[in-house]
C-alpha positions, 0 to 999 in steps of 0.5 A, a space after each residue: 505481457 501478463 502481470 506477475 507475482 512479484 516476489 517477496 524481497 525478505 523470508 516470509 517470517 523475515 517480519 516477525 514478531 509483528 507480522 507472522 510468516 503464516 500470514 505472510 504466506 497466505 497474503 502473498 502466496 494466495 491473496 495477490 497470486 489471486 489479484 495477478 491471476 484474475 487481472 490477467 484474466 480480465 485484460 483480454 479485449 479490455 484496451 488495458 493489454 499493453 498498459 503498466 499498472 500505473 497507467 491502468 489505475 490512473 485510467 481505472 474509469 475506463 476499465 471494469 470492476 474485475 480490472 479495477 478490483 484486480 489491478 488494485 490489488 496487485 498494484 497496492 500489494 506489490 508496493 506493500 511488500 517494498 515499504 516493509 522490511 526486516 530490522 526496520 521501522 523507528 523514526 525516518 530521516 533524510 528528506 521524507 523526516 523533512 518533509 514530514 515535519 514540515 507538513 504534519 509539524 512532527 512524526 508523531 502526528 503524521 503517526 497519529 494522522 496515518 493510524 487514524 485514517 486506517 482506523 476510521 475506514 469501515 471495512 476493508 481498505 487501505 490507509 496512505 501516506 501519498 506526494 500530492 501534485 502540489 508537492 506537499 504530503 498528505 495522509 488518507 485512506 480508500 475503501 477495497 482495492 482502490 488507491 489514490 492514483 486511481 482516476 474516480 478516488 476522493 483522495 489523490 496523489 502518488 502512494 510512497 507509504 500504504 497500510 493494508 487494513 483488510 483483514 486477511 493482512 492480521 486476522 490470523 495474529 491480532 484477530 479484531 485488534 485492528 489499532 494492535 496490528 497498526 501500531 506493530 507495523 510501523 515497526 516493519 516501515 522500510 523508510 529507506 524505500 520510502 524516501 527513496 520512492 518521495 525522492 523519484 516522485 519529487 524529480 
C-alpha cells in the first residue's frame, strides 16, 4: 500500500503563538505531501514495496537517495506532528522526567543539551531526544531527512522527542532566529506522547 499523508492531530493554528497556522499549512500541507508523494513514487522496483517506514530507515542502505531523502521526511514529520500539541510544553513527568534526570542530571541541561545539538547542525537537519539499545537517553542531531534509525547515521537509537530545524519549519515567523524558533517549541513538546512513546520503546 502507498504511504499516506497523515493528518494533523490539532487545527493548523492550534500551535499558535509559537508555531504560526501559515507555517502549519505549508509544512504539512505542502512539504510531507511532497515527502509521501515522491517516496511513493520511488518504491516501484525498489524491494521496499511492503516495508513499514520503520523497516525502510532502518534498512535505508539498501535503498536510493529519493527513498532515503523521502522515507526520511515522512518518517520524521509524522513523528513531528505527534510530539506537539496545543496548551503543552512546561516541565515532563512520569517516567521520561525520570529518566531524564537520571541521564541528563536535570531538565535544564537535557534542554540546554537538545537546543544546542539543534544549534550546531549547519544547514537543514533535525535535533533528537532518542532510547539508545542500552536503554539509556541521549540527545544529538542528523543532517537533511536522515534520523537516527537509519542504518548508515552517527547517531543511533530509536527517536521519541524530533525538532525540525529546516528552515521552512520557522522562516515564515522567526526568519534567521533559529534559537527564537527552538525555545518557543518547548512550548509546544506533547510530553504525554512522549513518554508514552519511551514507555513502547522500554517493553
Amino acid at each position: 500500500m502507498p504511504f499516506e499523508l497523515p493528518a494533523l492531530p490539532y487545527p493548523k493554528d492550534a500551535l499558535e503563538p509559537y508555531i504560526d497556522a501559515l507555517t502549519m499549512e505549508i509544512h504539512h500541507g505542502k512539504h510531507h505531501q511532497a515527502y509521501v508523494t515522491n517516496l511513493n513514487n520511488a518504491l516501484p522496483g525498489s524491494g521496499a514495496e511492503n516495508l513499514s517506514i520503520e523497516e525502510i530507515c532502518k534498512n535505508i542502505s539498501k535503498f536510493s537517495a529519493a527513498i532515503r531523502n523521502n522515507g526520511g521526511g515522512h518518517y520524521n514529520h509524522s513523528l513531528f506532528w505527534q510530539i506537539m500539541a496545543p496548551n503543552a510544553g512546561g516541565i515532563p513527568s512520569g517516567e521520561i522526567a525520570d529518566a531524564i534526570n537520571r541521564d541528563f542530571g536535570s531538565f535544564d541541561k537535557f534542554k540546554e543539551l537538545f537546543i544546542q545539538a539543534g544549534a550546531n547542525r549547519f544547514g537543514s537537519g533535525w535535533a533528537w531526544l532518542v532510547v539508545g539499545n542500552d536503554g539509556k537517553l541521549a540527545v544529538g542531531s542528523t543532517p537533511n531527512q536522515d534520523n537516527p534509525l537509519m542504518d548508515i547515521s552517527d547517531f543511533k537509537g530509536t527517536p521519541i522527542l524530533g525538532m525540525d530545524v529546516w528552515e521552512h519549519a520557522y522562516y515564515l515567523k522567526y526568519q534567521n532566529r533559529r534559537p527564537d524558533y527552538m525555545n518557543a517549541f518547548f512550548n509546544v513538546i506533547n510530553w504525554k506522547k512522549v513518554n508514552d512513546l519511551f514507555v513502547s520503546v522500554k517493553k
